[in-house]
C-alpha positions in Angstrom: 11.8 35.3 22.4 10.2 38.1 20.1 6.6 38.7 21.3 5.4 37.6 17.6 7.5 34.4 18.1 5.6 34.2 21.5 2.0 34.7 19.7 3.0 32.4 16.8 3.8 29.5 19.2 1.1 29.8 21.4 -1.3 29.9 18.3 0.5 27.1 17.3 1.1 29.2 13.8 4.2 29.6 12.2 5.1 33.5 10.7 4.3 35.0 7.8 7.5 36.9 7.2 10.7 36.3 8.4 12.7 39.8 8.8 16.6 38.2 8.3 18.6 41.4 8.7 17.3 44.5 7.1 15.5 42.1 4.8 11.6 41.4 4.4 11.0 37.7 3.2 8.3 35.8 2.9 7.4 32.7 4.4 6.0 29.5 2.7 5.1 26.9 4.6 4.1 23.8 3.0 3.2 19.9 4.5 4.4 17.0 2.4 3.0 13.7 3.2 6.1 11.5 2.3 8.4 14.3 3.1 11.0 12.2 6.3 12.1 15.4 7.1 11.9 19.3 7.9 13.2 21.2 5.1 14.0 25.0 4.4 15.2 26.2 1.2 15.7 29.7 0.3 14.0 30.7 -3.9 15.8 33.5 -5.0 13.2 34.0 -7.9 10.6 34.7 -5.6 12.9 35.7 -3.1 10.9 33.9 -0.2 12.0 31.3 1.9 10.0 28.1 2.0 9.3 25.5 5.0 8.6 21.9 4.2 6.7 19.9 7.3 6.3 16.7 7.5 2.6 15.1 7.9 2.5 14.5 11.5 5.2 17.3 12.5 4.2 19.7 15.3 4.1 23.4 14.2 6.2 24.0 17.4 9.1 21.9 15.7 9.2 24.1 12.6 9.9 27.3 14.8 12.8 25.7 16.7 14.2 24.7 13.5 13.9 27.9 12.3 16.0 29.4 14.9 18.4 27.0 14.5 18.9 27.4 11.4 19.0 31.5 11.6 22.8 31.9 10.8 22.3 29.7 7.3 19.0 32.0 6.8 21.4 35.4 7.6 24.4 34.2 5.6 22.2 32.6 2.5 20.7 36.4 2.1 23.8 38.0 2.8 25.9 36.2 -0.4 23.0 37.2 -2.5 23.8 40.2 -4.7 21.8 43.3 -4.6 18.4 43.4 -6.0 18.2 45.5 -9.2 15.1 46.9 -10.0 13.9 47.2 -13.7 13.2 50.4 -14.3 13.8 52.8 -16.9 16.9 54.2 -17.7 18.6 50.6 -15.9 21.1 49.1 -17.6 21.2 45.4 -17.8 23.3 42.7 -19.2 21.4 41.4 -22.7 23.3 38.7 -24.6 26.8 39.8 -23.9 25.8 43.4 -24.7 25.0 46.4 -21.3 21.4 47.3 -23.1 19.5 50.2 -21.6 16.0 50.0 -21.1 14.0 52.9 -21.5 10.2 53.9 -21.5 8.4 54.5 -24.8 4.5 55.2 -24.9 3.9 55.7 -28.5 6.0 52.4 -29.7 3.9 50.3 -32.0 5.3 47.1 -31.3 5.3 45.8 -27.2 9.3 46.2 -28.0 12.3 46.2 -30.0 16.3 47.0 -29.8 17.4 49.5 -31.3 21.1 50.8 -30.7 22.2 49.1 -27.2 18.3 50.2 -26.1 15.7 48.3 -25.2 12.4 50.2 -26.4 9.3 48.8 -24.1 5.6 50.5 -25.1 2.4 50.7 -23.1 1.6 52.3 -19.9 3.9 53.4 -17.6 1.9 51.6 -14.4 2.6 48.3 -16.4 6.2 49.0 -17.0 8.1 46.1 -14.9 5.6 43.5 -16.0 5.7 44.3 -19.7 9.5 44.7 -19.7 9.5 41.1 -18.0 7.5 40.1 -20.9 10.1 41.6 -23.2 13.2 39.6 -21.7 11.2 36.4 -21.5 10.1 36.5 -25.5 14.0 37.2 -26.2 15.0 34.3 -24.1 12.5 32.4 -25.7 13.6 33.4 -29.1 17.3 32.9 -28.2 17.5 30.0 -26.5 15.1 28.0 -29.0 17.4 28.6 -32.3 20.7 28.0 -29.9 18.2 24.4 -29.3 17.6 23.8 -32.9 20.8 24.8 -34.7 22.4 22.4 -32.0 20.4 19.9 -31.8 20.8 19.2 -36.4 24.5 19.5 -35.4 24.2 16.2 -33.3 21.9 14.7 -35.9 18.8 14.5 -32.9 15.2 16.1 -33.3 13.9 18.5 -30.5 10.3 18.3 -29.3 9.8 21.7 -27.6 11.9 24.8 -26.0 10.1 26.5 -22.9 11.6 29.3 -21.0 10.5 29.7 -17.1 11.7 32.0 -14.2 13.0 28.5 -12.5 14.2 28.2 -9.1 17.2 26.0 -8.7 17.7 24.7 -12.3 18.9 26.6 -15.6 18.0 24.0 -17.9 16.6 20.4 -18.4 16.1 17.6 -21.1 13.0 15.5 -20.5 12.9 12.0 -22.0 10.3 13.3 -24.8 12.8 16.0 -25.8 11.4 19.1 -24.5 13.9 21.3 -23.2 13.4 24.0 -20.7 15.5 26.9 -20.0 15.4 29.5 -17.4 14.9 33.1 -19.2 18.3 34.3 -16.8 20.3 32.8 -19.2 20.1 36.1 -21.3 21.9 37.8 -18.1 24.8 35.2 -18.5 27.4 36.0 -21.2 26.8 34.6 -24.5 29.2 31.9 -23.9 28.1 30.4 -20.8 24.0 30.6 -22.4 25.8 28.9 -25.1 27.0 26.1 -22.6 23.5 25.4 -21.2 21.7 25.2 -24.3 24.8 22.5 -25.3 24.4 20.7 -21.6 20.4 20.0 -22.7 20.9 19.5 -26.3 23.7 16.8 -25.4 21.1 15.2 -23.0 18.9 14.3 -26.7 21.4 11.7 -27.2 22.5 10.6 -23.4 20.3 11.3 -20.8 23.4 11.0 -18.1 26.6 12.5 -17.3 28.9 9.9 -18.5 31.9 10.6 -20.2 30.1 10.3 -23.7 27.9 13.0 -22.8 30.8 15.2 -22.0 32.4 14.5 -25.2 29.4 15.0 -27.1 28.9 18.4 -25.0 32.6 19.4 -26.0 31.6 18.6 -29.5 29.0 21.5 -29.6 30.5 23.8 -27.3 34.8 23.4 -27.2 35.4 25.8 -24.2 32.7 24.5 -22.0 34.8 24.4 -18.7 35.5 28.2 -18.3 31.3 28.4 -19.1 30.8 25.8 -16.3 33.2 27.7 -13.8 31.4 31.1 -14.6 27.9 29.6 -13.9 29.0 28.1 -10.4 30.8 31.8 -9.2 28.6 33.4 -10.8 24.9 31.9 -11.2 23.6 33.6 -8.4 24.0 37.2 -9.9 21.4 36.4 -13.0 18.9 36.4 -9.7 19.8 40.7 -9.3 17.2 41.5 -11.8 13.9 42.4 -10.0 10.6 43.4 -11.8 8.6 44.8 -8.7 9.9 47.0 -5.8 9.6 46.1 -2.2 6.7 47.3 -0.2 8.2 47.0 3.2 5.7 48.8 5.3 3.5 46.4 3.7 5.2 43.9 5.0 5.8 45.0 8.3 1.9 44.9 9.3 1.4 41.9 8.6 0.2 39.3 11.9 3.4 37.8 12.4 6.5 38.4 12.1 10.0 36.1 13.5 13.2 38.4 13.6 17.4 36.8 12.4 19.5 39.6 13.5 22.5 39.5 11.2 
């Protein structure tokens, strides 16, 4: 036992960071009173892993589930792709197209696309943040006509189109027809945002998975299964795209620390 596992379990305190590899993640713990059981989950968005506790469950416990469940934490990270980060000059998959992004202080609009380039103003500092901003409006834009134009093709009436950096889902249907879509989409080619925005819109007139949904979700979008297939290989690489960079020596000095050697 790691003296900062020793420290954490006789403070009765559970780590901040976990270092699972070479990697620096972040630890979340959270107590749930009607949670039966412990829990760990791994958010690629934030690219933290998170610790549910029971009410009444001894600190102690969460640290030996932990360990034993070091080889899932190792492998999980290990089949996640590479973190990009946006910067410019990256090139990033944009609606089918490999778009370029590219610094430009004396744009008058926040951004625009011109040629395969995505043009992002303002100060340099703010880069990541505001290019973030950029994606997010396109998604937004995107996905919301994909939603409409559907949506009159299956004679139903949408409410509202959100777009969030979401963790485990890449769209839902709510029974008061707002749809919500996860901005990554726009990583995804066209055809398999295409599918999503058809899986939601198809939920305005069942909210199930029976086989009328699928045939309604066929009717908007013919070659859904190759979509589907892509999403399930593939899903996990729409996570790549990073706004901020690591500050590992950061998060090395931080209190506690619990190490998974890979």
């Amino acid at each position: 036992m790691s003296n900062a596992l020793r420290n954490a379990w006789s403070n009765n305190e559970l780590p901040d960071f976990l270092q699972v590899g070479e990697e620096m993640v972040p630890l979340v713990i959270r107590r749930h009173q009607r949670a039966k059981r412990i829990c760990l989950r791994y958010n690629p968005t934030s690219h933290a892993i998170s610790l549910t506790l029971p009410r009444h469950t001894r600190v102690g416990d969460g640290l030996i589930f932990l360990m034993q469940k070091s080889e899932w934490l190792v492998e999980t990270l290990r089949d996640m792709p590479c973190k990009k980060q946006i910067k410019p000059g990256v090139v990033i998959p944009l609606l089918g197209k490999r778009v370029r992004i590219k610094h430009d202080a004396d744009l008058k609009r926040s951004w625009v696309i011109r040629d395969d380039i995505l043009y992002v103003s303002g100060p340099r500092e703010e880069f990541p943040e505001r290019v973030t901003a950029a994606l997010k409006k396109i998604a937004s834009q995107t996905l919301s006509a994909l939603s409409v134009r559907y949506a009159v093709q299956i004679g139903r009436r949408l409410n509202r189109v959100t777009v969030r950096d979401t963790r485990s889902r890449w769209g839902s249907c709510s029974s008061t027809a707002r749809l919500s879509f996860s901005y990554r989409l726009i990583f995804a080619p066209k055809e398999v945002m295409e599918y999503v925005v058809a899986h939601e819109v198809a939920h305005l007139r069942h909210m199930n998975h029976s086989a009328a949904f699928w045939n309604c979700v066929e009717t908007i979008c013919p070659d859904y299964d190759a979509a589907k297939d892509w999403l399930k290989l593939h899903g996990k690489d729409l996570y790549r795209f990073n706004r901020s960079e690591e500050h590992t020596s950061e998060l090395q000095s931080r209190q506690y620390l619990y190490r998974f050697n890979a």
